[in-house]
C-alpha positions, 0 to 999 in steps of 0.5 A: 533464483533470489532476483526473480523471488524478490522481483515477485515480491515487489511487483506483488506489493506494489500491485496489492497496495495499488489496488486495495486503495482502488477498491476502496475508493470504487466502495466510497465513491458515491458517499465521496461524491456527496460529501464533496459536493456538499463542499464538506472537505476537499480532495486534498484533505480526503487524500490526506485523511484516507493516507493517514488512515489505510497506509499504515496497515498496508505498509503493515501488510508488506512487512509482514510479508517481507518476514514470512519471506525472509524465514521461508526463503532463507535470504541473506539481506537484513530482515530490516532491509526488506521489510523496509523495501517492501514497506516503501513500495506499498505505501507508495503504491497504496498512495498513488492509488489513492491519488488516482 
């Protein structure tokens, strides 16, 4: 059914978003740890740095995503809405990852 792929494909973006940024973080942490101890930057300005940095590719990602989607699956919804949807989850899930 149309709700369960589209169900799928949120939970989906919101999960890879999340844990890309996670996986990031685990693969800095100890270069993070130095510079801030060193008081090079804060965590403010590391979240703002990273975000401008990872999150468009992610947002990329989920729109690239949502067009594979749209032409496999032949959804009525605009390709604009989805790709838009899926964006916004992934960029807000890729944030709060990063946040954590």
């Amino acid at each position: 059914s149309r709700v369960a792929l589209l169900s799928f494909g949120c939970i989906s973006m919101a999960f890879i978003g999340e844990m890309r940024a996670l996986d990031r973080f685990a693969k800095e942490k100890k270069v993070i740890g130095r510079e801030r101890a060193a008081c090079r930057y804060s965590g403010a300005t590391y979240l703002a740095a990273k975000s401008m940095a990872e999150l468009p590719s992610d947002g990329l990602f989920a729109c690239l995503f949502a067009l594979v989607v749209h032409h496999q699956c032949g959804l009525r919804i605009p390709l604009g809405e989805l790709a838009g949807i899926c964006g916004l989850i992934a960029l807000v899930c890729a944030a709060l990852g990063l946040a954590i």
